[in-house]
C-alpha positions, 0 to 999 in steps of 0.5 A: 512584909515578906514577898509572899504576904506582899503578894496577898495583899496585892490580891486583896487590893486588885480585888477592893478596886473591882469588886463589892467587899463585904467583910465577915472577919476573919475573912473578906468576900469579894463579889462581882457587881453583875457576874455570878460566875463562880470564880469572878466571886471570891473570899480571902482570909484576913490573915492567919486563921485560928479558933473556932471559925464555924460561926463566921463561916455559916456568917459568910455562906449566907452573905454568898447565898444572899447574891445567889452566889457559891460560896469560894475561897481563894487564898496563899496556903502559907499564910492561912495554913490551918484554914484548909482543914477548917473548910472541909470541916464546913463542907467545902472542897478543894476546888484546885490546888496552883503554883504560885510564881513570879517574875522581876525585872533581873530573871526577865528573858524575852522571847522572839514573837513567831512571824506575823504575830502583832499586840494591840496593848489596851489601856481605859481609853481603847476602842470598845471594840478592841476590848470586846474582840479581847474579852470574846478570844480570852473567852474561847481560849479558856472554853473552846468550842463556845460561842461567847456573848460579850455585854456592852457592861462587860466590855465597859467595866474591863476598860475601866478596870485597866487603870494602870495595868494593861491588857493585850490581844494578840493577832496572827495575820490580822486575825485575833489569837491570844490575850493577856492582861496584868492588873493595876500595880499596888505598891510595884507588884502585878498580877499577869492573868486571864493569859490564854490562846485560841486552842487552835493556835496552841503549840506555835510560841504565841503563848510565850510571846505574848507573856514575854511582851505583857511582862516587859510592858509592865516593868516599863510602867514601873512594875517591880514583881509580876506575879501569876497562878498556874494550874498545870505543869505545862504552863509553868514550863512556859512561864518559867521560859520568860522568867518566872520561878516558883514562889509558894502555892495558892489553894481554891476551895468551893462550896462541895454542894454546890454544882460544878463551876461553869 
């Protein structure tokens, strides 16, 4: 298995263990058992993808439309190279395009935290509050401005899919700034996601910090590659400060009638 099919697979099994799988071959989807949110509901090939695919993709739209979800894709460009043109054929649109990159323990840099900067580090057995002050600041970081409501279901369903993996809520001064997590490792390999801080706080190494301390805690519970996607340049500037290198691309595709993803 190639690093970059390693990586896929390990996307798959992060996704079998959180969500509903729901197979229409030659592709599986993925659904959050409770949040309809768009990118919590995903497909991903099985594989290389050739031939006529129309029908298994109307099969899929419906199993989509069936949970009042939109119909997505998320998938490693390489290893499905011709399913890009086959889902603007089936009226979908790229949704995004992302750098895939990864990190091992010999390209590993740590970085110094910036002064008065603490991590709690969340495993299943964390107070409930810790991780309900993680899901709201992770929240914010990505939709400044908003005022998240976090569930009871939520904050239960994120301790309980820790497992092995680790999640991080960085203080400043006592005051929540910044989260991360990295996913349950299968077979040595991890995905870093959900990495975000408070727009406020942006600018001050808090970001880069806190990937270096989330990236050091996971080779020390035995992880061999951590991986993660990024969208913008910036922030492969930053990852690429702790050590992680450019690897392949990701593509996401979304249902072009649909509305915009919220």
């Amino acid at each position: 298995m190639t690093l970059v099919e390693r990586l896929q697979e390990s996307m798959r099994q992060s996704a079998r263990e959180r969500y509903t799988v729901v197979p229409v071959p030659p592709f599986t989807a993925y659904f959050h058992p409770f949040d309809a949110m768009v990118y919590m509901n995903y497909a991903i090939p099985d594989g290389p993808v050739t031939g006529d695919t129309r029908e298994s993709l109307r099969r899929l739209r419906a199993e989509f439309e069936a949970r009042q979800r939109v119909p997505r894709f998320e998938y490693v460009d390489a290893l499905a190279p011709e399913l890009a043109g086959m889902l603007r054929d089936a009226g979908y649109k790229q949704e995004a395009e992302a750098r895939l990159m990864v990190c091992t323990r010999d390209t590993y840099v740590p970085m110094q935290s910036p002064e008065g900067l603490t991590f709690s580090v969340l495993s299943p057995g964390s107070p409930r509050e810790e991780m309900r002050d993680f899901c709201v600041t992770t929240r914010q970081g990505f939709h400044p401005g908003e005022t998240p409501v976090v569930s009871d279901e939520e904050v239960t369903k994120t301790l309980a899919d820790l497992k092995d993996g680790r999640a991080f809520l960085v203080r400043m001064d006592g005051r929540p700034v910044a989260g991360a997590l990295f996913s349950p490792p299968h077979d040595g390999t991890s995905e870093l996601a959900g990495v975000a801080t408070l727009q406020e706080w942006r600018g001050r190494g808090i970001g880069a910090a806190l990937v270096s301390r989330a990236a050091g805690e996971a080779f020390t519970q035995g992880v061999e590659v951590l991986y993660l996607s990024v969208i913008s340049e910036e922030a492969g500037r930053l990852y690429e400060r702790v050590g992680f290198r450019f690897v392949t691309r990701m593509l996401f595709y979304v249902d072009a009638s649909a509305p915009s993803a919220t």
